[in-house]
N, C-alpha and C positions, 0 to 999 in steps of 0.2 A: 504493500500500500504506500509506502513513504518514499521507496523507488518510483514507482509510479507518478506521484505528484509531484516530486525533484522533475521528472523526465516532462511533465508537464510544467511547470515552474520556467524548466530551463529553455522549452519552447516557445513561453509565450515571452522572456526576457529577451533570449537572443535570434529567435525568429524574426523574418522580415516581413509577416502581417503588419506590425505595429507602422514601420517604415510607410506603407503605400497608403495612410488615414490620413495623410495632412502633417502640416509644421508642428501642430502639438501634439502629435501622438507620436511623431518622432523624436521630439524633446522629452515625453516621457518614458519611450522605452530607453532615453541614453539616461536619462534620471534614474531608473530602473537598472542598470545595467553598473553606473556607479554606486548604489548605497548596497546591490549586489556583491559587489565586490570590497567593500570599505565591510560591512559586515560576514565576509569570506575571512576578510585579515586579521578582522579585531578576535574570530571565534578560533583562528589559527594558533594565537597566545602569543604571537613573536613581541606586536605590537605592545602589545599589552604590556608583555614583559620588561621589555625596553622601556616604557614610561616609566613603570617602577622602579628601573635601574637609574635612573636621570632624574628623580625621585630622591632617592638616598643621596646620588652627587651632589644633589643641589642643597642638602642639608650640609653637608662638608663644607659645599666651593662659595656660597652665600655671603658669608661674610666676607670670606677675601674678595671678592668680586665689587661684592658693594664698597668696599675700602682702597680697593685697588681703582674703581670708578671715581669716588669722593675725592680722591686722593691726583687725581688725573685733573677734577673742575675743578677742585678747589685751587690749579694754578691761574686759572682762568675766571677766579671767583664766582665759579656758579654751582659750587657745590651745596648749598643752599636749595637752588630749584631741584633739583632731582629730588626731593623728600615728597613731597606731594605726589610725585606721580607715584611712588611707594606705597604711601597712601592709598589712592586710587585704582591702583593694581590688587590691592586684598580687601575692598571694598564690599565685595559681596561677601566675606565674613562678616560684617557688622563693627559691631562693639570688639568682637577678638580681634579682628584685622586691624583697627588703630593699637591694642594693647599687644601684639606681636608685632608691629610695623615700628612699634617705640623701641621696643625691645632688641632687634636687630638694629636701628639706626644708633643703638648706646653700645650697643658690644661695636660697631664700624667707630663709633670714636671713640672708643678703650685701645681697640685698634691702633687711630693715630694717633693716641696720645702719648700710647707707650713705644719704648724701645723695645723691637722686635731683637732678638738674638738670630744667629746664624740659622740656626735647625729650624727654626720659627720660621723665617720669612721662606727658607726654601720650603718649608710646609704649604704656605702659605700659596707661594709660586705655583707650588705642585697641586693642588688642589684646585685651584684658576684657572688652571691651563690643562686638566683634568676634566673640568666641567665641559671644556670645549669641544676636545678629543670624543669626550663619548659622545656628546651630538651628532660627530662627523660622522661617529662609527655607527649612529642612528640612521642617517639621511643616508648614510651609503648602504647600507643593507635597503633602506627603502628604494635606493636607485641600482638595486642591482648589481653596485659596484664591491668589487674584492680588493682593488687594492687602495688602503689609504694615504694622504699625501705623505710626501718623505718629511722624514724629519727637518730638512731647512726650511721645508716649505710653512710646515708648522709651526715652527718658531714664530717665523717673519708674519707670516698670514694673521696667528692667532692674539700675537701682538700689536701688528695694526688695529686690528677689530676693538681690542682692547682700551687701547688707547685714544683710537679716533672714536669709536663708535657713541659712548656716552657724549663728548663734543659735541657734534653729529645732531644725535639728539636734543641734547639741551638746547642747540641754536634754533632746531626744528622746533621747540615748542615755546623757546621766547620771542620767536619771529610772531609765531598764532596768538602768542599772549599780546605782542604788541599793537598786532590788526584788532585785534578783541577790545585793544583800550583808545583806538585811533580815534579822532574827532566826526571823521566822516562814517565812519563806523557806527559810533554813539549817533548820530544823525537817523542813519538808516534805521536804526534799530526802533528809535524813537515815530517810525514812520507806520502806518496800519499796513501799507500792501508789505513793505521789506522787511520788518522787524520777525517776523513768522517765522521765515525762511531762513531767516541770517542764526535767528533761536535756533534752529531745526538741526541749520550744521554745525552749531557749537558744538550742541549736543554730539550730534556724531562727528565730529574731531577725535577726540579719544578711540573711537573704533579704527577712525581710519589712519590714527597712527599707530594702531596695533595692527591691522591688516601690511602695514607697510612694514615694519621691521618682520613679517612673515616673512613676505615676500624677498625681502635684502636675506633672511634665513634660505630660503629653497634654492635660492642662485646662488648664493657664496660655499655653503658647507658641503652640499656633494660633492665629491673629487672628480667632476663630471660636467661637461656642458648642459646646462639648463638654460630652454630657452626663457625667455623674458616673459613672453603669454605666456605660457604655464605657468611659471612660478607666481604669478597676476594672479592666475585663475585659481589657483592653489592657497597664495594669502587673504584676496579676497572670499573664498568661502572658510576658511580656516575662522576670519574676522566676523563674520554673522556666528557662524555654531561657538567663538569664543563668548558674543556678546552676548545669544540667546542663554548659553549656559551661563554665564556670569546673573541675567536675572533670575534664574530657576532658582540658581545657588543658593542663591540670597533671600529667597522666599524660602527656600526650605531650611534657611540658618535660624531666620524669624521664628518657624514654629517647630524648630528640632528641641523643644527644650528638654525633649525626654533624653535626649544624647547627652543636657548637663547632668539628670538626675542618677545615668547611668553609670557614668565614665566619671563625673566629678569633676575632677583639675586636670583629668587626659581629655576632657572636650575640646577644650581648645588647640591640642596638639592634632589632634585626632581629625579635625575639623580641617585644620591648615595640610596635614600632608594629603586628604584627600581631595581639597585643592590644588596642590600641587601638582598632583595628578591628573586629574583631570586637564589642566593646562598642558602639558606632555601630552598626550596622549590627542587633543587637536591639534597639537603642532605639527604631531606627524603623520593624524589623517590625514592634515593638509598636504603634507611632503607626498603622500601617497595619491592626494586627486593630482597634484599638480604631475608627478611621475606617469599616470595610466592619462593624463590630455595630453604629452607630448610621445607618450609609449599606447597607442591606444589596442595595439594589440595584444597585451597584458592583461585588458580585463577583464577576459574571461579564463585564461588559463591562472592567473595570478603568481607564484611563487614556484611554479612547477617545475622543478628541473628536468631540460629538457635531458633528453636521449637519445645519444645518439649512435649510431651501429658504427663496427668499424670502418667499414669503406666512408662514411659520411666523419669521421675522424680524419683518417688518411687523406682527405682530398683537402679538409680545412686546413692542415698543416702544409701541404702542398700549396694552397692557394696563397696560407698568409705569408710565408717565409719568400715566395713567387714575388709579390706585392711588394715586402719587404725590401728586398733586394733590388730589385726595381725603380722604387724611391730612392734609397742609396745611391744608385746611380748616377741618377737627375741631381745636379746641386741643387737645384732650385726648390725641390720637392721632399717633405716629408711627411710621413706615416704614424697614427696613433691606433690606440684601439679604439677608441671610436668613431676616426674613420672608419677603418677596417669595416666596424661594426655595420657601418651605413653601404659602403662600398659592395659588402657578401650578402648588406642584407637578413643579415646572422644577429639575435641580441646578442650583447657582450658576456651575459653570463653564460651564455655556452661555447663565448671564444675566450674566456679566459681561463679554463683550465688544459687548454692543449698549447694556449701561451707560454702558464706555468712549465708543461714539461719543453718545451723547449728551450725555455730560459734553465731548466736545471740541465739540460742536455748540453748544456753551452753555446746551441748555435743562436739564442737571439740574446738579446740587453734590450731592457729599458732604462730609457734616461733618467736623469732630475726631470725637464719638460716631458716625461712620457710619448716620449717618439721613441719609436719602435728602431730596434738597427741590427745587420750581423752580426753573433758574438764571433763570428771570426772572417776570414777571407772566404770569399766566395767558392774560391777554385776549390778552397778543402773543404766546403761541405758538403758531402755527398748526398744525394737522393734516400739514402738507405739512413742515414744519420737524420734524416727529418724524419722518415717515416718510424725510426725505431723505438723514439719514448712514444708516440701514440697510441702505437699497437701494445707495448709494453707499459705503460702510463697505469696507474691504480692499482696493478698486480700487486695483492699481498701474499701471494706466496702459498706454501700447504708443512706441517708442518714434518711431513716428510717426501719424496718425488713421488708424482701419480705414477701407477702403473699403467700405462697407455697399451690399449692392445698393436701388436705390430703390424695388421692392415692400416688402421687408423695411423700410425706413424708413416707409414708407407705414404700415405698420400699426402699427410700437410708435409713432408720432405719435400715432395712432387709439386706442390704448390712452389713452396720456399722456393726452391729452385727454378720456375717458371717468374717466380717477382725479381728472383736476380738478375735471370737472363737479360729480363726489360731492360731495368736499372741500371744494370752492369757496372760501370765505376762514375758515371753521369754525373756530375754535379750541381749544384745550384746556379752557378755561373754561367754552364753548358746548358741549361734550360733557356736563361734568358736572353742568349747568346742566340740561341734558335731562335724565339720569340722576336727580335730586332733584325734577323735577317727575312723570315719570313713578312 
């Protein structure tokens, strides 16, 4: 029975009846088709998981962040305005959200008042730059990606962010405070047709500078090109489900008072990390609509790793090391995997594990910029040295030799010996050596 209705479920979701009814019955089978898959992920446990873990970080990295922020305006004397938005940001706690938001703003200046010792501050460092890291290591599982930046890039990257981004911000929001107190401003507002409207977007100001620090999240932290629409289309709804949840919140903080009678003086703890949480956890839906509008073929298979048989191995390693080389060539030209990716037409997580064995096989390198290159001279890579970690790639072995019957030997020899004849001593070079003259 529950086969059957899945089997129905999934026909009338990914079926093309819905497609031939008109403009809205095609926006509701792709509405359909995303909360399909957003609640495919969340029941999967990854997601979930993951918020929980960025959950726990964010009770470590909190204070150094906000001190390491404070500590960044206050050269610039605006260390002062960031406390409001504080504020504002645990707002749908209520009354615990100003008595936790007091709370963390006196440990950030116990913070800078004291002298940090050596162990301390690199504590301190390491926990900062912790919080960021596992972000990365969030959005890159959400985008598929395996490998994370290198460590200079980390450094450099996470430090920027660090440094500029509070900046950044606080200029963004004393710019809107200053239109907010301008004369022609006060004018308008004072006016019956304009003053509605002008109310309307104060109001939604704060949303829409939380939609937009989404958005500068889905395009910076993947280790991956993200186009600009998506990661739009990814903060702005991240920005509505953060706002609707923030008033739900708040309405069910108002009448949880059975949570204080329960839990006592753990309400308030209790209260704030299951906000936490839930903040996570829309970040990286969002990460996730915005990954299946630029990936749209993802959303129905979702997280599935593909499979694929040996010849369909063998020919990818053929193609990429092909490709590879071929760039190298061209000065002008170079090769990533996500070119690659776009070029075969192949997602990356089924071309990054036959990457891996090539790169432990020594014939490719990836760079610091993730271009792809020879690990060695062309002329010595042989045909047989590409094909060999792929077909041998994930063998773990037995914990003693099979016993093969000797027909069956007989003939993968017969085989073997039919793929040398091809290959013979060929090399990568001698391929595209062919390829340029034909």
């Amino acid at each position: 029975m529950l086969a059957r209705l899945q089997k129905l479920l999934d026909k009338f979701i990914w079926g093309t009846h819905l497609s031939k009814l008109g403009m809205p019955a095609r926006l509701l089978a792709m509405l359909l088709r995303y909360v399909y898959a957003l609640t495919r992920d969340i029941l999967s446990g990854q997601i979930t998981l993951r918020a929980m873990s960025l959950v726990y970080t964010t009770l470590l990295s909190v204070v150094p962040l906000l001190a390491f922020s404070f500590s960044v305006l206050k050269g610039f004397g605006k260390h002062k305005d960031l406390e409001p938005y504080l504020y504002n940001f645990l707002l749908p706690l209520g009354d615990r959200g100003v008595e936790i938001t007091n709370q963390i703003i006196a440990l950030v200046d116990n913070v800078k008042g004291g002298l940090l010792g050596g162990i301390s501050l690199a504590f301190f460092i390491y926990t900062a730059v912790s919080m960021v890291q596992k972000m990365e290591d969030s959005f890159n599982y959400v985008w598929h990606v395996d490998k994370p930046r290198s460590l200079a890039r980390r450094f450099s990257e996470y430090f920027s962010v660090l440094l500029i981004g509070p900046v950044v911000m606080t200029i963004a929001m004393g710019m809107i405070a200053s239109i907010r107190s301008n004369r022609i401003t006060q004018m308008l507002l004072e006016n019956e047709y304009f003053g509605a409207p002008i109310v309307f977007a104060t109001e939604l100001t704060p949303y829409v500078l939380v939609a937009a620090v989404f958005t500068f999240l889905y395009t910076f932290m993947p280790n991956t090109k993200v186009n600009f629409k998506s990661a739009v289309i990814g903060g702005l709804t991240a920005g509505i489900i953060w706002a609707s949840t923030s008033a739900f919140f708040a309405t069910f903080v108002v009448y949880s008072t059975r949570n204080q009678l329960i839990y006592s003086g753990f309400a308030v703890a209790i209260t704030a990390l299951i906000w936490l949480y839930l903040n996570w956890l829309i970040l990286l839906l969002g990460a996730q609509i915005a990954f299946y509008h630029q990936h749209p073929a993802f959303l129905r298979i979702g997280r599935r790793e593909p499979r694929l048989s040996n010849s369909m191995r063998e020919r990818l390693a053929l193609n990429i090391m092909f490709t590879v080389g071929c760039a190298f060539r061209n000065s002008d030209k170079t090769i990533t995997v996500d070119q690659l990716s776009k070029n075969l037409e192949i997602p990356t997580i089924a071309l990054s594990p036959i990457i891996a064995a090539l790169e432990d096989q020594g014939i490719l390198i990836t760079t610091e910029a993730e271009v792809l290159l020879p690990g060695r001279e062309m002329a010595r890579i042989k045909v047989s040295d590409i094909l060999e970690p792929v077909r041998r790639h994930g063998e773990t072995g037995s914990y003693k030799d099979p016993t093969w019957d000797k027909k069956v030997n007989e003939i993968c020899g017969a085989i073997e010996a039919a793929i040398n004849e091809v290959i013979m001593n060929k090399s990568l070079a001698d391929l595209i050596d062919e390829e340029t003259e034909s």
